[in-house]
KEVOMI-525601 format. One line per 10 residues: number of its first residue (from 1); for each residue x, y, z of N, C-alpha, C, O. Coordinates in steps of 0.1 Angstrom, whole numbers, plus 2048, in hexadecimal, padded with zeros to 3 digits. Example, Ala and Ser with C-alpha at 12.3 -4.5 7.8 and 13.67 -1.06 7.14 Angstrom:
2
1	884 7C7 84E 87B 7D3 84E 884 7DF 84E 88E 7DF 855; 880 7EA 847 889 7F5 847 881 800 84F 886 80B 850
This chain:
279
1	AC9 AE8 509 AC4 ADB 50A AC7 AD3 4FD ACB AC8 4FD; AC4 ADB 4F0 ACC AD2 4E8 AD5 ACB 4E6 AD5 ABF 4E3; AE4 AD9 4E9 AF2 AD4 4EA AF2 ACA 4F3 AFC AC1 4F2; AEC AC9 4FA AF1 ABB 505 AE8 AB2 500 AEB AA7 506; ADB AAE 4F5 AD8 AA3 4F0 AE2 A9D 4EA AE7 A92 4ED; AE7 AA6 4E2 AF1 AA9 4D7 AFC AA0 4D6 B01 A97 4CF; AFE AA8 4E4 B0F AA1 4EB B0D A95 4EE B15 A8D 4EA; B03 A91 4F4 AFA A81 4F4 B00 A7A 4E9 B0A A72 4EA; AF9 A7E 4DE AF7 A7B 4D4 B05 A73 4D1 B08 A68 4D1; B0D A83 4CB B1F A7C 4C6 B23 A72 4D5 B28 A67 4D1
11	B23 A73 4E2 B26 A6A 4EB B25 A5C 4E9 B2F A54 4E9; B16 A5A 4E7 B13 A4C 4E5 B15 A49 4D7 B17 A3D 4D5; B15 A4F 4CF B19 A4F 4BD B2A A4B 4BE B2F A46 4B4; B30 A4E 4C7 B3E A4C 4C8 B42 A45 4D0 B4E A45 4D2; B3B A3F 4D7 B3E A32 4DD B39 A27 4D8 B40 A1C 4D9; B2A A27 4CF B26 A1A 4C0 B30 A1B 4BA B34 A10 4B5; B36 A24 4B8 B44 A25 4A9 B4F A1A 4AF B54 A10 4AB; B50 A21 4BE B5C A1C 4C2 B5A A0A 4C4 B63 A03 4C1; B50 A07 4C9 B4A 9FC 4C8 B50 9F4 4BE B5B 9EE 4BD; B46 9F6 4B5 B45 9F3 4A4 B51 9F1 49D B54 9E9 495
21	B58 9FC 4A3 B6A 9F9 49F B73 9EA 4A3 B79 9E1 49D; B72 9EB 4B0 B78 9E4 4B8 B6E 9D3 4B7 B73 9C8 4BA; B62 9D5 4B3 B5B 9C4 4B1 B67 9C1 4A1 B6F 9B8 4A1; B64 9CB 497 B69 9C8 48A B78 9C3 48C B7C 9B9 487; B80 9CD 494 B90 9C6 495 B8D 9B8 499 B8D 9AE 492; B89 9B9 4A8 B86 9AA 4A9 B85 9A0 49D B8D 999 498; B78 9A0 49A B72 99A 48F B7F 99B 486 B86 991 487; B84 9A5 47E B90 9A1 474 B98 999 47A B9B 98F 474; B9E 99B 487 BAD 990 48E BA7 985 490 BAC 97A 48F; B9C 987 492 B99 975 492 B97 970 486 B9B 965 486
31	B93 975 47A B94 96A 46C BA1 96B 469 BA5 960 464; BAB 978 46A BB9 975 466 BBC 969 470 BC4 962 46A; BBA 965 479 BBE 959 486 BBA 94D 47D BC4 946 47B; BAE 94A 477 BA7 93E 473 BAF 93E 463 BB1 934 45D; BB2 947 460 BB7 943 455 BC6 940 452 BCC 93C 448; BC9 945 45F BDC 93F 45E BDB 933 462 BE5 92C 45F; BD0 92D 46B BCC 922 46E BCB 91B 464 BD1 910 464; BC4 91D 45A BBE 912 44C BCB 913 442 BCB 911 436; BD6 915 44A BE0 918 440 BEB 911 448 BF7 912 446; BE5 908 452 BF2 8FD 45A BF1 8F2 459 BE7 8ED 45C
41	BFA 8EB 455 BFD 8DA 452 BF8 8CF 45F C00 8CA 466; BF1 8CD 460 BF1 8C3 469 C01 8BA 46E C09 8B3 467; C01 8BD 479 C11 8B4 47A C10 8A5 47E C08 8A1 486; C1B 89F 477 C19 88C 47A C1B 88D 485 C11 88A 48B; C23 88F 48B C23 88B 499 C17 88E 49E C15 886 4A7; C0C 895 49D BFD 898 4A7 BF6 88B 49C BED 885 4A1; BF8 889 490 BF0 87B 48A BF2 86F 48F BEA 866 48E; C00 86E 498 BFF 85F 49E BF9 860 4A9 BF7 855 4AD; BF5 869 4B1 BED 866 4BA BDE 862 4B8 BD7 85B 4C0; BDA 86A 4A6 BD1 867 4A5 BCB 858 4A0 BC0 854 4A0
51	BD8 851 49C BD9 846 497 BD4 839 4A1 BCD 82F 49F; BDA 83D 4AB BD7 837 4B8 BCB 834 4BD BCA 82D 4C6; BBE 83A 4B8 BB2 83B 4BB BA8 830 4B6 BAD 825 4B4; BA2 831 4B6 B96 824 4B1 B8D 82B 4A9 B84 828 4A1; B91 833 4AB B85 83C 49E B8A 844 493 B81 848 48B; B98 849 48F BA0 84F 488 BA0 847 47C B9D 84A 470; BA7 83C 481 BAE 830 474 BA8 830 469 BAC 831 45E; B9C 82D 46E B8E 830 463 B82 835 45E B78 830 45B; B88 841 45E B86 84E 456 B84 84D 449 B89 844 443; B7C 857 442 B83 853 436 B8D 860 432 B90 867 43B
61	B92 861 426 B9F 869 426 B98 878 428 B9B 882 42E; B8F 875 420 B85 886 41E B80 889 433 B7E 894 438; B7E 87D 43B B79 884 447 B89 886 44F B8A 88B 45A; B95 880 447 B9E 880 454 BA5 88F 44F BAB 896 458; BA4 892 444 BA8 8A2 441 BA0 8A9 447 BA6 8B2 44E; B92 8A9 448 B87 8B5 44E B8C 8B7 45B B8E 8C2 460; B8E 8A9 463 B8E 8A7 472 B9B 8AC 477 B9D 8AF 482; BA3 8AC 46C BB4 8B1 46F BB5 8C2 472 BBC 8C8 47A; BAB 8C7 469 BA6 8D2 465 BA3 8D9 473 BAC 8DE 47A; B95 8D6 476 B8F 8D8 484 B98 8D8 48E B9A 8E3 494
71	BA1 8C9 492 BA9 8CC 49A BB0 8D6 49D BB0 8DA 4A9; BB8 8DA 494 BBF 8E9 492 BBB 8F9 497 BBF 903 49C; BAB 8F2 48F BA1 901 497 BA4 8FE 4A1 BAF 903 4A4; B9D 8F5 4AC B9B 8F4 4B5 BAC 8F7 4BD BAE 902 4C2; BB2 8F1 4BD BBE 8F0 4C7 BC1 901 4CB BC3 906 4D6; BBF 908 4BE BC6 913 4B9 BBF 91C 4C2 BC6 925 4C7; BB1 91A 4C4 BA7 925 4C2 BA4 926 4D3 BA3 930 4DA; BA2 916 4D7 B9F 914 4E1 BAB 916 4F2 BB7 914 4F0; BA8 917 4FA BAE 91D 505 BAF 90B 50D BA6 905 511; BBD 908 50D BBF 8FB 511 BC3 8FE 527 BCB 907 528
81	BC1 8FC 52D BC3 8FE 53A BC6 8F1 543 BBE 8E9 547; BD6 8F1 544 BD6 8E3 551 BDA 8E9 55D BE0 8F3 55F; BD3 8DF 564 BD2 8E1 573 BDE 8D7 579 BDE 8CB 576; BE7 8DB 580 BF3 8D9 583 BF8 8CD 578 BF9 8C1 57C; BFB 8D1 569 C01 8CA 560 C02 8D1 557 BFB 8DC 557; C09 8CF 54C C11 8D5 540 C07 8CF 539 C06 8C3 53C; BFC 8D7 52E BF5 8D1 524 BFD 8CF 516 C00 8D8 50F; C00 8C1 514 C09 8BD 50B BFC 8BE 4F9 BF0 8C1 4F8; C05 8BB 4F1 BFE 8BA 4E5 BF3 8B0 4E1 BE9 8B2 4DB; BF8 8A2 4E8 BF3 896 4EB BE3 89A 4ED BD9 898 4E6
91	BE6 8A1 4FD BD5 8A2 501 BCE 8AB 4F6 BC4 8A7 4F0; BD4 8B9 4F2 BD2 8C0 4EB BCC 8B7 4DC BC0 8B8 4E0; BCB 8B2 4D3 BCF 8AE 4C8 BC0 8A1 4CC BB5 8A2 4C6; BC4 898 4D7 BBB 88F 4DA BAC 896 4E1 BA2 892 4DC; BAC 8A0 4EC BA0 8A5 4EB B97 8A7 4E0 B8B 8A4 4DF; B9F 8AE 4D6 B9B 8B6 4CE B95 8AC 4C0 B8F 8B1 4B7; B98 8A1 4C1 B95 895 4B8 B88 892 4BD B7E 893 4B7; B89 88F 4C7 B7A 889 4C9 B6D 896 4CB B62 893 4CB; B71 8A2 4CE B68 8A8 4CF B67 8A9 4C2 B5C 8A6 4C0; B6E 8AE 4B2 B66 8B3 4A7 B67 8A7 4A4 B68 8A8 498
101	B68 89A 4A7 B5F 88F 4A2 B53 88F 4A2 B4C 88E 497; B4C 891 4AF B40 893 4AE B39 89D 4A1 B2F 899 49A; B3E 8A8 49E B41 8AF 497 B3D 8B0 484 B37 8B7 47C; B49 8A1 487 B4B 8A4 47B B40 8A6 46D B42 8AE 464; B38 8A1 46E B29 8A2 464 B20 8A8 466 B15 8A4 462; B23 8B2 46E B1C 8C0 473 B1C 8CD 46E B28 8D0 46D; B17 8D3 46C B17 8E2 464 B1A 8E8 476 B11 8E8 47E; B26 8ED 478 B2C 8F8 47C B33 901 47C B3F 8FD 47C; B33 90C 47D B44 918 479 B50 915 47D B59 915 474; B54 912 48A B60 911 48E B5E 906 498 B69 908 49F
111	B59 8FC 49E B5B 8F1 4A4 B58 8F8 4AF B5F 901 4B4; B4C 8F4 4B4 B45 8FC 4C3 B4C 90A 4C7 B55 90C 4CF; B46 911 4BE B48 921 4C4 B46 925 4CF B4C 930 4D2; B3D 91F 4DA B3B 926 4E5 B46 920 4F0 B47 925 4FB; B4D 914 4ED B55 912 4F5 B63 91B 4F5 B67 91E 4EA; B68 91E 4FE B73 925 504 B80 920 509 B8A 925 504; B81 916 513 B87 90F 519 B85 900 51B B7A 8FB 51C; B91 8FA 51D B8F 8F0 520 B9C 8ED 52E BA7 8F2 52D; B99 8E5 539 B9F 8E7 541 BA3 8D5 544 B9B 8CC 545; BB0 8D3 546 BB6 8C5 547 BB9 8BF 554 BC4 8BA 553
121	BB3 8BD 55F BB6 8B0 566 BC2 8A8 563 BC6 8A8 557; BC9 89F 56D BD1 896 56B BC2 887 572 BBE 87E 56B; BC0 888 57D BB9 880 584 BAA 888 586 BA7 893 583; BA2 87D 58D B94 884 590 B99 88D 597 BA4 88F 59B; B8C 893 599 B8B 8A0 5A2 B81 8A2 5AE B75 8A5 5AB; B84 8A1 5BB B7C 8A3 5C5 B73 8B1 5C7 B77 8BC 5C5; B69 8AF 5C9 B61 8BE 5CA B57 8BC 5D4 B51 8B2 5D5; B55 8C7 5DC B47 8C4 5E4 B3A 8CB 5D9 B3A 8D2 5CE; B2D 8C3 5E2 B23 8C8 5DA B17 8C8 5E7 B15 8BF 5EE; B0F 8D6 5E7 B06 8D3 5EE AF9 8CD 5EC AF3 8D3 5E3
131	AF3 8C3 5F1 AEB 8BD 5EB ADA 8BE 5F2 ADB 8BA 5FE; ACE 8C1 5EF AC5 8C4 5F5 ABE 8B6 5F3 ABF 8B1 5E8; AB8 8AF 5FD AB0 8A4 5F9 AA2 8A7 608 AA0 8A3 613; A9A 8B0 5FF A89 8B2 609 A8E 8BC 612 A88 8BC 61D; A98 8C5 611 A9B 8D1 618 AA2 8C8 620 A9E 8CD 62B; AA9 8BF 624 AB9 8BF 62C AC6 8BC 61F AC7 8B4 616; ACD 8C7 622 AD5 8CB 61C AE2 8C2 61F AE1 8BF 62B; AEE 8BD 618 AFA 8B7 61F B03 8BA 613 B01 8BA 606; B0F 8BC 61D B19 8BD 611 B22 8B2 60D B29 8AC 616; B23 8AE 5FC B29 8A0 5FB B32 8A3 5F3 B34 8AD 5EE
141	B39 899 5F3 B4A 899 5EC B46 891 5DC B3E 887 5DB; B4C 896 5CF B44 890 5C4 B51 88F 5BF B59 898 5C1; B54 881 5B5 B62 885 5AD B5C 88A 5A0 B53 885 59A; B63 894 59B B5E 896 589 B68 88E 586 B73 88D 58C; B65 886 579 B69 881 56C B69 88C 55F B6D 88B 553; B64 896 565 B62 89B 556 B5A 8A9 55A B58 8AA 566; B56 8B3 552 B49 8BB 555 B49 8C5 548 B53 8C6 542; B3D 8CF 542 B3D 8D1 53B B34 8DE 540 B28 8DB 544; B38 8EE 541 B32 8F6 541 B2F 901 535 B34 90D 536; B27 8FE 529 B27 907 51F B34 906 518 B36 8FD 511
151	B3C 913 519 B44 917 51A B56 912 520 B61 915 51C; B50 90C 528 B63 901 52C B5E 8F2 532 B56 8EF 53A; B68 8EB 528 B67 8DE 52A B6B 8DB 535 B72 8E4 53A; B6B 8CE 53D B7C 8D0 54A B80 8B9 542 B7B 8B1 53B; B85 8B9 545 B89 8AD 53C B92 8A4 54A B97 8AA 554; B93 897 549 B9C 893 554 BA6 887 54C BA2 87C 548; BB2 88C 54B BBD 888 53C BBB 878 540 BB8 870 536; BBD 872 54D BC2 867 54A BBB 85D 546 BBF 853 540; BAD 861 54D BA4 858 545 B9D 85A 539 B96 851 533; B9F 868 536 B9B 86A 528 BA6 863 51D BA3 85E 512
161	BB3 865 522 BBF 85F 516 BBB 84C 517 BBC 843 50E; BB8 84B 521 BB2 838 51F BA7 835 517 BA8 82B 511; B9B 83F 516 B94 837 511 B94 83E 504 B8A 83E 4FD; BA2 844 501 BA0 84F 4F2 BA7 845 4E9 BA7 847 4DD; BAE 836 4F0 BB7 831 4E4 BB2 822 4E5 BB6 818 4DE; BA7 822 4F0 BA4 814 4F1 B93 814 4EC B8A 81C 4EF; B92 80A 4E3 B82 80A 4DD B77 807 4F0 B77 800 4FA; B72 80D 4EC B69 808 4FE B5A 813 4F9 B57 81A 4F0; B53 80F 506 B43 818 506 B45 825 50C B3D 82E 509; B4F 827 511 B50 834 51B B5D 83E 515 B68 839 510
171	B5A 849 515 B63 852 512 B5F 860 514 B57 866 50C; B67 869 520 B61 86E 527 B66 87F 51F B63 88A 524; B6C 87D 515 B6B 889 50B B65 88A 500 B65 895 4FA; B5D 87B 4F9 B51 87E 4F7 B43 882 4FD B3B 888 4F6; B42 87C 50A B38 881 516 B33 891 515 B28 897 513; B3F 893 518 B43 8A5 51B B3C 8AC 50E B31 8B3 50E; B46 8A7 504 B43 8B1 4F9 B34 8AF 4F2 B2F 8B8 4EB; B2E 8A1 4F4 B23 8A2 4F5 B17 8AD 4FA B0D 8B2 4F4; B1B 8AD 505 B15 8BB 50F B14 8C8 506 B0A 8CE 503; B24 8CD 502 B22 8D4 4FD B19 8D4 4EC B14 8DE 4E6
181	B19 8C8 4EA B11 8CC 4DE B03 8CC 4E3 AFC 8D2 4DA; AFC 8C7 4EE AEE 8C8 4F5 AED 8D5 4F4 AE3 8D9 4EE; AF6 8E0 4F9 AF3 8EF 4FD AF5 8F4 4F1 AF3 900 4F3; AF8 8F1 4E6 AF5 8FC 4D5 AEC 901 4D4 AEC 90C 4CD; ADF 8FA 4DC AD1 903 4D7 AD0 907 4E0 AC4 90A 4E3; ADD 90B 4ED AD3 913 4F9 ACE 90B 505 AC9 911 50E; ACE 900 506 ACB 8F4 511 ACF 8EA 510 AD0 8E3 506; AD6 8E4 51F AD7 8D8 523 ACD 8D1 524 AC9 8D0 530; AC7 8CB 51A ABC 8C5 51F AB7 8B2 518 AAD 8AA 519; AC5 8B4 511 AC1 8A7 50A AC2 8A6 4FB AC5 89C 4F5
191	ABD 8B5 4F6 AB8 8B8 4E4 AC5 8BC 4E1 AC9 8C5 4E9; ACB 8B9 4D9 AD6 8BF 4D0 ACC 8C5 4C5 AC0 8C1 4C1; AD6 8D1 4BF AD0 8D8 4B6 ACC 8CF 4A7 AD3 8CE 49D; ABF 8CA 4AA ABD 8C3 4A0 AAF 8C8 498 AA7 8CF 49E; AAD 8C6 48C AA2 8C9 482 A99 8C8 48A A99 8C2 494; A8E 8D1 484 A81 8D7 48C A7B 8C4 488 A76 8BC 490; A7D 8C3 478 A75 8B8 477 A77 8AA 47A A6E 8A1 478; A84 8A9 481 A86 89D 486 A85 89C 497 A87 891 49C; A82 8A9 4A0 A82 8AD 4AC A74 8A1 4B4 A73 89C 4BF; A6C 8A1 4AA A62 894 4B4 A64 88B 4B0 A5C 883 4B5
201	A6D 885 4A7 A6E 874 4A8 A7A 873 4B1 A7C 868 4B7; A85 880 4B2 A90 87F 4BD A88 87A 4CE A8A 872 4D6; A7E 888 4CC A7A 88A 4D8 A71 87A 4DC A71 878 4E8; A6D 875 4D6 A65 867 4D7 A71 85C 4DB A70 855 4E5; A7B 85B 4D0 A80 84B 4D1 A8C 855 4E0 A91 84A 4E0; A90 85B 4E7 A9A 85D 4EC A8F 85D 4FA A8E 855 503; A89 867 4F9 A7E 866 509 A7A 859 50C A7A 856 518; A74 84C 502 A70 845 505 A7E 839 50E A7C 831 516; A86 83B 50A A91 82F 50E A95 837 518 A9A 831 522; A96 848 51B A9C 84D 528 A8E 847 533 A91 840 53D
211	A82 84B 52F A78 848 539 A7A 834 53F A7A 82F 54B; A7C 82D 534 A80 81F 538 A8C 821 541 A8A 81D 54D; A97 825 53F AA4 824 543 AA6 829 550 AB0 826 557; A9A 834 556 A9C 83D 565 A94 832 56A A97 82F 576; A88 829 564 A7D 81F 56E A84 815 56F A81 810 57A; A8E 80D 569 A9A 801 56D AA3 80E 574 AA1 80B 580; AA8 816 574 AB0 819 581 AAB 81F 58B AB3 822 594; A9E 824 58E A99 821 59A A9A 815 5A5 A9D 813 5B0; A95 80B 598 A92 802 5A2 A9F 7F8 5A5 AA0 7F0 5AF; AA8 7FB 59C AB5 7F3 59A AB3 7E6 59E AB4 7E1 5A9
221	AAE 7E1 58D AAD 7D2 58D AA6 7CD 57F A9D 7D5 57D; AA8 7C5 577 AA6 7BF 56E AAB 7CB 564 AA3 7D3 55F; AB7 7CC 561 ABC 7D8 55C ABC 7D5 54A ABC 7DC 540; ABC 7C8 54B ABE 7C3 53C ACA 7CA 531 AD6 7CB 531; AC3 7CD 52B AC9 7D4 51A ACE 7E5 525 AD7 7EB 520; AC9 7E9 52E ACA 7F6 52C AD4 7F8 53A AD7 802 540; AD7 7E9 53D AEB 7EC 543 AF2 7F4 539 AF8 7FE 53C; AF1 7F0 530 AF9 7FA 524 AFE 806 527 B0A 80C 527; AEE 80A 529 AF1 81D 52F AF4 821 53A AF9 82C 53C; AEE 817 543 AF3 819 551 AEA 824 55B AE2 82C 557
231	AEC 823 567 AE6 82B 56F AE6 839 570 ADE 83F 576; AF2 83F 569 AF5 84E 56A AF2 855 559 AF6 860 556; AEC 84D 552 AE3 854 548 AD2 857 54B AC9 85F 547; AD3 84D 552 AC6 853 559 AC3 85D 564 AB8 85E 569; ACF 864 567 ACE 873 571 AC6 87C 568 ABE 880 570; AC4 882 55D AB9 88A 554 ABE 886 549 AC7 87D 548; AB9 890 53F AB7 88D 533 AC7 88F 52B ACD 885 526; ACB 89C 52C AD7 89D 52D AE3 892 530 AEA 88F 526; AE5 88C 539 AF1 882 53A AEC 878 52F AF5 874 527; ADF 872 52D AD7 86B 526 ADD 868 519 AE0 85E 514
241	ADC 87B 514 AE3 879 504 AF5 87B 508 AFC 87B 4FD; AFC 87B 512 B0B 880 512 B0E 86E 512 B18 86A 50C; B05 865 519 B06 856 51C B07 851 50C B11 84C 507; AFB 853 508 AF8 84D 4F6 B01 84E 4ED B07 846 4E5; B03 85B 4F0 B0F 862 4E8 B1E 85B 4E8 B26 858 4DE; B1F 85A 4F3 B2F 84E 4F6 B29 841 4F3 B32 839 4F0; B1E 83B 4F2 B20 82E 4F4 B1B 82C 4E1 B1F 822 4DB; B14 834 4DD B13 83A 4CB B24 839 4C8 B27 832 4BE; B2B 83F 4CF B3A 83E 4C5 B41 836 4C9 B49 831 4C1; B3F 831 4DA B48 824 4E0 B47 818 4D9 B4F 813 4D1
251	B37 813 4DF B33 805 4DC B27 807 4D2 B1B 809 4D6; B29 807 4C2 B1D 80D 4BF B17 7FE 4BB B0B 7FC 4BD; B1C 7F6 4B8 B18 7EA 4B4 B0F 7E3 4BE B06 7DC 4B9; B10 7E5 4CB B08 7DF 4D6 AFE 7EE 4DA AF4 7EC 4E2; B00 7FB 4D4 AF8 7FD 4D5 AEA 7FC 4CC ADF 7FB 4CF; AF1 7FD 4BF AE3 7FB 4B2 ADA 7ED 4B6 ACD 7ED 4B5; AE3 7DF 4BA ADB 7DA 4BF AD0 7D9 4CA AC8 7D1 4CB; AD2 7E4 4D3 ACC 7DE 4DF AC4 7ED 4DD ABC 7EF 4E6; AC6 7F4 4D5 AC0 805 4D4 ABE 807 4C5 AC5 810 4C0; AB8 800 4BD ABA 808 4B3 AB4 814 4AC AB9 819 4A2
261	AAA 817 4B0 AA3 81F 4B0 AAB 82E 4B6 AA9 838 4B0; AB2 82F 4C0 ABA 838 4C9 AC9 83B 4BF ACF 845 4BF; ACC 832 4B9 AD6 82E 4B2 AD8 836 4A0 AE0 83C 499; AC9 830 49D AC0 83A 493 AC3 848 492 AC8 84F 489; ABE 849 49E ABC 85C 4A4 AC6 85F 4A4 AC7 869 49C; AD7 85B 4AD AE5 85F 4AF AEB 861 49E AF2 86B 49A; AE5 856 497 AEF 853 489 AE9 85F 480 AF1 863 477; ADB 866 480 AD7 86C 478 AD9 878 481 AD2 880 47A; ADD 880 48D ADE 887 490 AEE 88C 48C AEF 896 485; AFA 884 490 B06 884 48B B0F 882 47E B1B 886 47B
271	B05 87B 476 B05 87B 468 B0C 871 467 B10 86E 45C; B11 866 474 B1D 85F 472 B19 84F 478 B11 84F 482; B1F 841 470 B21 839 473 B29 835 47C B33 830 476; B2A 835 485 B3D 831 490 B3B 826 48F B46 823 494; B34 815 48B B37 808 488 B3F 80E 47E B47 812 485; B42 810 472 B47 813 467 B57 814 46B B60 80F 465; B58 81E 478 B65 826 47B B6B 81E 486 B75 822 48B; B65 810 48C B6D 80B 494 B6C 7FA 496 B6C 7F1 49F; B6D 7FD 487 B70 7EC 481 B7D 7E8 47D B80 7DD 479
């Protein structure tokens, strides 16, 4: 009875080892990875794309190095996937701008670690969806623009490369990557991982304009100031901040006025002015 605890014993003792071995290799080839990374030039040709943007130009020199930086992580690290197309550098280089934009004045390790993939569209995408409304069920046809699960982005190039070089409210790879920054703490729910001590003045000024914003689109009418956001930030709380969030980097100027308070919350959450960056 011993000998066979025993054998137990070295068994499972020798499979923790083996374990423990095989996390560490890992763990070593991935910082040898990140650091041949931090040891690559940004190339001009991927800066004129960035040039093209409404939010690059004006940078300052110290954020267009960090962001050049990030890029690199990301392209490098991350799993690019097109669906019947060749994922060129272009999307590659432009995804990846606007997501560690959000980014950039953020304390993170490597530019959303939990993401994996990102998957490229040329055009929308048709999907069925079954839909319950009081227990009759029907199945409906939905186009994605976009979608964001944890873990893989899905992106749809051609409307993302439109609204990546033209100043506007909408931009459906900041939407996305928005999402993923909602799930850092663990939920889609609205709250980005923000300070314990700033979590009830978030939770106050953002609930109160979502609770306004679902009672004008119920009734769809007198929509005023909060056309802005439109009817599909009022689906929950979630789309709510992926909405703010594009219209914070798109239109921030019409948003500070008509939100400033919301505007407050976005600029001290991101650490960033975007009137500044797309003047």
């Amino acid at each position: 009875m011993v000998d066979y605890y025993l054998a137990l014993v070295f068994v499972f003792g020798g499979l923790a080892l083996s374990a423990l071995s095989v996390y560490f290799f890992l763990t070593l080839r991935k910082q040898e990875k990140l650091q041949k990374i931090k040891k690559m030039s940004f190339k001009e040709e991927h800066r004129v794309y960035l040039r093209k943007t409404p939010h690059y130009r004006n940078l300052s020199d110290e954020d267009k190095e960090k962001i050049e930086h990030s890029i690199l992580l990301f392209v490098h690290i991350k799993e690019f996937i097109g669906v019947s197309l060749d994922v060129s550098d272009e999307m590659k280089v432009i995804i990846a701008f606007y997501a560690c934009l959000l980014l950039l004045h953020i304390d993170t390790q490597n530019c959303y670690d939990n993401l994996h993939t990102i998957i490229i569209y040329l055009h929308p995408v048709v999907t069925n969806k079954i839909q319950n409304n009081g227990g009759i069920f029907s199945n409906e046809q939905f186009f994605i623009e976009g979608q964001s699960a944890n873990d893989t982005v899905v992106i749809i190039w051609d409307e993302a490369r439109s609204e990546a070089y033209q100043r506007g409210q909408d931009n459906v790879i900041i939407h996305e990557f928005a999402h993923e920054i909602d799930f850092m703490n663990g939920e889609i729910d609205g709250v980005p991982p923000i300070e314990k001590s700033k979590y009830e003045e978030w939770s106050r000024v953002l609930n109160s304009e979502f609770n306004k914003l679902r009672e004008v689109a119920l009734e769809n009418r007198n929509w005023g100031k909060y056309e802005l956001l439109g009817s599909y930030a009022s689906v929950d709380e979630a789309e709510f901040f992926a909405v703010i969030t594009e219209r914070f980097f798109g239109s921030p100027e019409i948003l500070k006025t008509n939100f400033p308070e919301l505007y407050n919350e976005l600029e001290n959450f991101y650490k960033i002015d975007p009137i500044k960056l797309v003047v």
